[in-house]
Each structure stands twice: as structure tokens, then as C-alpha cells.
Backbone bond lengths (Angstrom), bond angles and torsions (degrees), N, CA, C in turn:
res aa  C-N    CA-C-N  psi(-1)  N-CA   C-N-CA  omega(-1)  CA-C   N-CA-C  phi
1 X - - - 1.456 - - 1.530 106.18 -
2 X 1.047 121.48 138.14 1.699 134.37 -144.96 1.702 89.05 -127.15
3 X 1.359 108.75 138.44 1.661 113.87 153.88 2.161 114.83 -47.81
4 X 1.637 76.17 -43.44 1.743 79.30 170.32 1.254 136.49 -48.69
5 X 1.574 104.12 -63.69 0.965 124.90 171.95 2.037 123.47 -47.25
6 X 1.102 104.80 -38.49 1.093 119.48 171.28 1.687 117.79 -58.91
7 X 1.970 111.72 -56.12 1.163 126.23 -160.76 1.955 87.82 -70.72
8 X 1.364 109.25 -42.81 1.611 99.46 174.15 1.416 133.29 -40.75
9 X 1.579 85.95 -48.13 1.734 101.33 177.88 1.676 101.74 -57.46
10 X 0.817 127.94 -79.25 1.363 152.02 178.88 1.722 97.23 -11.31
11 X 1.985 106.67 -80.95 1.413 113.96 162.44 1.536 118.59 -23.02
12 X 1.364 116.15 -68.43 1.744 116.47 167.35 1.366 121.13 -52.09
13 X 1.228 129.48 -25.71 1.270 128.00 174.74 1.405 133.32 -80.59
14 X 1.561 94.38 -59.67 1.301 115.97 -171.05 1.525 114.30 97.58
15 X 1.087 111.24 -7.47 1.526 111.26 165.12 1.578 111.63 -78.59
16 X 1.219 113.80 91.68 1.544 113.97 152.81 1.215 124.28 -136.31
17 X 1.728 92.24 95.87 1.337 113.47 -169.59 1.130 101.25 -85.60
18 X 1.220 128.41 167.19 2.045 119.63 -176.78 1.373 135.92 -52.27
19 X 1.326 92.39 -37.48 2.145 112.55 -177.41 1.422 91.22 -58.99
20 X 1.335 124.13 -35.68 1.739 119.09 -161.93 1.306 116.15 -88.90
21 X 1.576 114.19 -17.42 1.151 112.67 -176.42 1.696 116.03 -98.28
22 X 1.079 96.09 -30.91 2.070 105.61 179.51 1.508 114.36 -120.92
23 X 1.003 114.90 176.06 1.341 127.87 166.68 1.647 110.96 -116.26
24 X 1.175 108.45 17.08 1.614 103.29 171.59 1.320 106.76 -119.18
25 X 1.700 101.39 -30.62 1.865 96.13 169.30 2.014 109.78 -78.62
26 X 0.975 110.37 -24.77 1.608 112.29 -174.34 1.659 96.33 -62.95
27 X 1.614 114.16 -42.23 1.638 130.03 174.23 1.505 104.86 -56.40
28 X 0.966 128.61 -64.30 1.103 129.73 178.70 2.108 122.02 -61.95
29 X 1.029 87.70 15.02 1.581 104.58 -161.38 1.760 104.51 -130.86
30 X 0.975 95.44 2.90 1.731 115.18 173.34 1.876 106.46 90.63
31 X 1.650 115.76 1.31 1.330 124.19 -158.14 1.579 105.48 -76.55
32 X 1.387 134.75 153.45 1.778 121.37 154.82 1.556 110.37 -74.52
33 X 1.344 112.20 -7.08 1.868 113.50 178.31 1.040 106.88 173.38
34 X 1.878 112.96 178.23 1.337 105.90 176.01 1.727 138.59 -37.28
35 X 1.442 109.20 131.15 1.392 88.05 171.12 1.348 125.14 -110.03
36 X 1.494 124.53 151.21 1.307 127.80 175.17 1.295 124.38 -57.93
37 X 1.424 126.33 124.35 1.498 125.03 163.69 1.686 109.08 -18.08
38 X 1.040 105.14 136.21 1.762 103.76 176.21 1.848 98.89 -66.79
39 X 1.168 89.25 -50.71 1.914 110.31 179.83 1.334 116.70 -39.32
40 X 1.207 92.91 -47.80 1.787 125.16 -168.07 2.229 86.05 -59.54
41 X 1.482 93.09 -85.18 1.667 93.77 177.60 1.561 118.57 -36.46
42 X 1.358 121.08 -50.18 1.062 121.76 160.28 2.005 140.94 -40.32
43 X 1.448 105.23 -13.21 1.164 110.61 -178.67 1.398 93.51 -128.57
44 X 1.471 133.53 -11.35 1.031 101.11 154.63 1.588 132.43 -102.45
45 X 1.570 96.23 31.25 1.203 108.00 170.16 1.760 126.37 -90.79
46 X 1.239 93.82 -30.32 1.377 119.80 152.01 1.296 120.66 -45.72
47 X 1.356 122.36 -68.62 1.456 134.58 174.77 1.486 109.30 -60.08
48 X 1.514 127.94 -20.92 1.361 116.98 169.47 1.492 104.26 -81.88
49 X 1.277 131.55 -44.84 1.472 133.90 168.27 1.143 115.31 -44.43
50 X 1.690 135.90 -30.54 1.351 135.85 149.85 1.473 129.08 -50.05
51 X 1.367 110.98 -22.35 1.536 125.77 162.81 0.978 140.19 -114.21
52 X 1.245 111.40 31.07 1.452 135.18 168.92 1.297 113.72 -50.55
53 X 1.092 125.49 173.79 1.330 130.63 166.72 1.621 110.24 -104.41
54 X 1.142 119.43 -13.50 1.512 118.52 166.44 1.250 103.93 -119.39
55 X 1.421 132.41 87.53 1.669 166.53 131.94 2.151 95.67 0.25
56 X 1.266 113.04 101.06 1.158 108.14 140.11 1.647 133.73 -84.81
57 X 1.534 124.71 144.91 1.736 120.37 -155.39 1.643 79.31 -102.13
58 X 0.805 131.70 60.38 1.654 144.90 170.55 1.408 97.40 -51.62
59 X 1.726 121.76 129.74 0.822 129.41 151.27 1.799 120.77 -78.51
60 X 1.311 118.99 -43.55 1.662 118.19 -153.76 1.653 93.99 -157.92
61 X 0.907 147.16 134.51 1.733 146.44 142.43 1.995 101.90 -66.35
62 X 1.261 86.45 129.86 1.812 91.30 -156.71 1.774 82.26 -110.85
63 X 0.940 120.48 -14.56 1.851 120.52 156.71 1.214 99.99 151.59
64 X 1.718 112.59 -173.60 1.456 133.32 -127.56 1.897 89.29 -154.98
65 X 1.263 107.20 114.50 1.506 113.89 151.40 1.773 107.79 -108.15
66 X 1.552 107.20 137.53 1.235 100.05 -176.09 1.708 113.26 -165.18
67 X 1.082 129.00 123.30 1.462 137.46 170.17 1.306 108.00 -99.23
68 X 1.689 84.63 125.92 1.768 97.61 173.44 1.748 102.89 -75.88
69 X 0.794 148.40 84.02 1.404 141.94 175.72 1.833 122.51 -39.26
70 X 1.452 94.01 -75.04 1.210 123.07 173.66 1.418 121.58 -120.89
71 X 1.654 128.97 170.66 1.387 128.15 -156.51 1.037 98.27 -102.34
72 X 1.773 125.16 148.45 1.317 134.44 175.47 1.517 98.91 -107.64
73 X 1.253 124.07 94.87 1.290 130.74 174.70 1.424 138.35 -61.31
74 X 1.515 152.83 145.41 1.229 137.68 -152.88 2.029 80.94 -84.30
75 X 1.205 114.17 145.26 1.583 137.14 145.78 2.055 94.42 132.52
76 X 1.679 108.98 -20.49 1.360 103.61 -163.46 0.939 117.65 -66.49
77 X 1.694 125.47 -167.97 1.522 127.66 160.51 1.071 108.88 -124.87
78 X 1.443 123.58 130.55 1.574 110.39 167.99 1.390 114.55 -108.74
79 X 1.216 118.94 161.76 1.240 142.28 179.40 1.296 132.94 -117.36
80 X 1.636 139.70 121.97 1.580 109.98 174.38 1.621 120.73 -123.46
81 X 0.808 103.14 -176.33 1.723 100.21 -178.52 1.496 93.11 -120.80
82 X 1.523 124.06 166.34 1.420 109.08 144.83 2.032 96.98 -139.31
83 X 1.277 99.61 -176.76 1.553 108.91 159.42 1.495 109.14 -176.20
84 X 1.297 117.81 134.39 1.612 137.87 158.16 2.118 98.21 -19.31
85 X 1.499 93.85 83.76 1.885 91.42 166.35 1.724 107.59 -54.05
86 X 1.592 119.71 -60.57 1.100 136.61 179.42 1.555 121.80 -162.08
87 X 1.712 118.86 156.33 1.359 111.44 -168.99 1.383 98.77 -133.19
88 X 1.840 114.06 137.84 1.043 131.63 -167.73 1.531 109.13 -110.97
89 X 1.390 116.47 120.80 1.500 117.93 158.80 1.861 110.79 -20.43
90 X 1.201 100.91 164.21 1.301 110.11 136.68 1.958 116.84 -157.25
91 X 1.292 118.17 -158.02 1.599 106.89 179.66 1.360 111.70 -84.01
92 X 1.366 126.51 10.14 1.763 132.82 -175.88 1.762 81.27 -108.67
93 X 1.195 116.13 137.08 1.191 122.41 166.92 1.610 109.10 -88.29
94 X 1.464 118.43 -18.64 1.257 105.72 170.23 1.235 130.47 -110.28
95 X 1.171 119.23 34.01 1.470 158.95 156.51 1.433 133.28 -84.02
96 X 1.026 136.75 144.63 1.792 130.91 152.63 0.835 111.00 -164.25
97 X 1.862 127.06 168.92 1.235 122.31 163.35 1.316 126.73 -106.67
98 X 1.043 119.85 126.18 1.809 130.25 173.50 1.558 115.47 -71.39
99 X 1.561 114.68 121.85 1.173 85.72 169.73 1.645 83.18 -130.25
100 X 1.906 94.09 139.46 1.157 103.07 -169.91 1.965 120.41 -114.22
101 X 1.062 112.58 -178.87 1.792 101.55 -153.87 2.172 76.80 -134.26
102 X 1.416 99.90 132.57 1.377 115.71 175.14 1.758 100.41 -111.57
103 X 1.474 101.21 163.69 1.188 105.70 162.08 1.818 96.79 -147.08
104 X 1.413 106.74 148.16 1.713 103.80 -174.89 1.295 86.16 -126.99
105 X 1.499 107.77 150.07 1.524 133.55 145.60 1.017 114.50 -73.68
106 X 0.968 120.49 151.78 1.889 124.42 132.07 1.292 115.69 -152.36
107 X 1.397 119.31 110.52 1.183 140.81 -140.64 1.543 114.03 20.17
108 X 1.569 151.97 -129.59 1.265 148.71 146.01 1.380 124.04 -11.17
109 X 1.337 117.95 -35.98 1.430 130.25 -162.52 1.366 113.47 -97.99
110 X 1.411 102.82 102.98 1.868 100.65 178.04 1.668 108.46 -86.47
111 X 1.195 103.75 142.69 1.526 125.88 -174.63 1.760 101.48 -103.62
112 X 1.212 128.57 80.37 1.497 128.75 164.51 0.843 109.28 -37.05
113 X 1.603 131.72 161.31 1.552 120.13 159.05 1.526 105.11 -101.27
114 X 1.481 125.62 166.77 1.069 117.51 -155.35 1.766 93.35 -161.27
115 X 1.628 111.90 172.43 1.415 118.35 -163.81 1.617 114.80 -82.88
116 X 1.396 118.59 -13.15 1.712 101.81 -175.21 1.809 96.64 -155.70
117 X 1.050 124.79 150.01 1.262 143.62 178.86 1.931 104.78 -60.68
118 X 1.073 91.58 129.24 1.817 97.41 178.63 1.281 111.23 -129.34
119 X 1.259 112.76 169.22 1.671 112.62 -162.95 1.977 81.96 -114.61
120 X 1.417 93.36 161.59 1.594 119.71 -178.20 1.551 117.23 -37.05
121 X 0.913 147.63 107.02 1.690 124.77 166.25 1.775 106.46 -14.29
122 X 1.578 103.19 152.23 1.501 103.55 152.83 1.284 113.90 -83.92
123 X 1.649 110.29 170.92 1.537 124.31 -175.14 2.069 99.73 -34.06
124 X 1.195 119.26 148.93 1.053 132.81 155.08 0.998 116.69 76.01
125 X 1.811 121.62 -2.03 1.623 120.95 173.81 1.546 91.14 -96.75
126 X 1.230 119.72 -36.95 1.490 112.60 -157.16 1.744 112.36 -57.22
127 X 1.567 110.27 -29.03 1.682 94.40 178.09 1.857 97.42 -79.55
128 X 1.391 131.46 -25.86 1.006 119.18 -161.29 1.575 108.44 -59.81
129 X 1.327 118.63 -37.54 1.358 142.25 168.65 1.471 106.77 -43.61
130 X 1.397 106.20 -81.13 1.546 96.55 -179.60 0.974 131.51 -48.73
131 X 1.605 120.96 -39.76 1.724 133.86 158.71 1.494 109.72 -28.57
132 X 1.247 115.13 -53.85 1.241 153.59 170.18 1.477 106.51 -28.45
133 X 1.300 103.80 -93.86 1.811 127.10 178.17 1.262 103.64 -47.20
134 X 1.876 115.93 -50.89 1.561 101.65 173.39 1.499 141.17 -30.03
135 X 1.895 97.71 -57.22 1.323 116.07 178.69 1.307 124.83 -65.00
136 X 1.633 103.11 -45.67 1.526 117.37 157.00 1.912 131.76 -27.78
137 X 0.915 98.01 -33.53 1.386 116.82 -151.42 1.605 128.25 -131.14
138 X 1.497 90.59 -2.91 1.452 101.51 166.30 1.485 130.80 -100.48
């Protein structure tokens, strides 16, 4: 995850809220540096699931449950896993739906996926968190 990459997202969005744009407001925001659009990680989590090595023939993404847990910071790398949670009939027999369960890295820090979208920690929880996820997860 690139400062670039981020300031792009931002440009396309219009979300540039402070954490995304500096590393002194993300500091001042309880952050160790810029942080990544949650969204931002989120679509390119997608695009890593497009390059998988096991190819779903996906017609449509019919939606997205997802908890930002922890922060994907500008300098990291993320990573994801995915796998088939469970698969549902439908009335096309040559059809179904997958619904599938991710897990992301970013660097040390695994990002579970989780049931509803959350907003950032406030100032001073967010390193406690990562401290947090670190220990958790190693």
C-alpha cells in the first residue's frame, strides 16, 4: 500500500479525511501513519481474489459483509486468503451461489472478516488494537 495509491483513492473519491492524507494527522489521530481507505483495502481485495490461482466464473458480487478491524497503513503489504464459506442452490441448475470467507494480512496483522462495516478507532485506541492484533495473531 503506497502513499500514492492511497492519495488516488482519495482523488476518486473525495474522501480525504486527514488519517488518509498525512502521517502527522493519522499521528495525531492515535495512528503510527497514514491510513488506508478501509474501501480502498477492500477493493483491492477483490482484485487479489481475481488472481487467484483458483479462478471463480463469477457472474455479479451480489454484496460485501465486512469489518475493518485494524488499519492498513501507507508502506504495508497486504495479502488475502479466500475459501468457499458455503454454496447455495439456486433455480438454474448450472448456477449457485458461493459465499466465500477472506482473511487479509497486512504485514503481522491479520484482518478477519467480520459482519458489518465499522468506523476507525478514536485517537489512542487504534495502536492499542494493533498491539492487540499483533499479539493475537502471531
Amino acid at each position: 500500500m503506497t502513499a500514492a495509491v492511497i492519495e488516488a483513492f482519495a482523488e476518486m473519491t473525495g474522501d480525504r479525511f486527514e488519517i488518509h492524507m498525512s502521517d502527522e494527522a493519522a499521528l495525531r489521530h492515535g495512528f503510527p501513519a497514514r491510513v488506508a481507505h478501509g474501501l480502498l483495502v477492500l477493493s483491492l481485495v477483490d482484485g487479489l481474489k481475481n488472481d487467484a490461482i483458483a479462478r471463480f466464473r463469477a457472474v455479479a458480487s451480489l454484496g460485501w459483509t465486512w469489518r475493518f478491524s485494524a488499519p492498513v497503513l501507507a508502506g504495508d503489504t497486504i495479502k488475502a486468503g479466500v475459501k468457499v464459506a458455503d454454496k447455495r442452490t439456486t433455480h438454474n441448475p448450472a448456477r449457485a451461489i458461493l459465499r466465500l470467507r477472506f482473511v487479509v494480512r497486512s504485514q503481522e496483522v491479520e484482518l478477519p472478516d467480520g459482519k458489518r462495516i465499522a468506523v476507525p478507532m478514536p485517537a489512542g485506541r487504534a495502536e492499542r488494537l494493533v498491539e492487540r492484533a499483533r499479539w493475537k495473531w502471531k
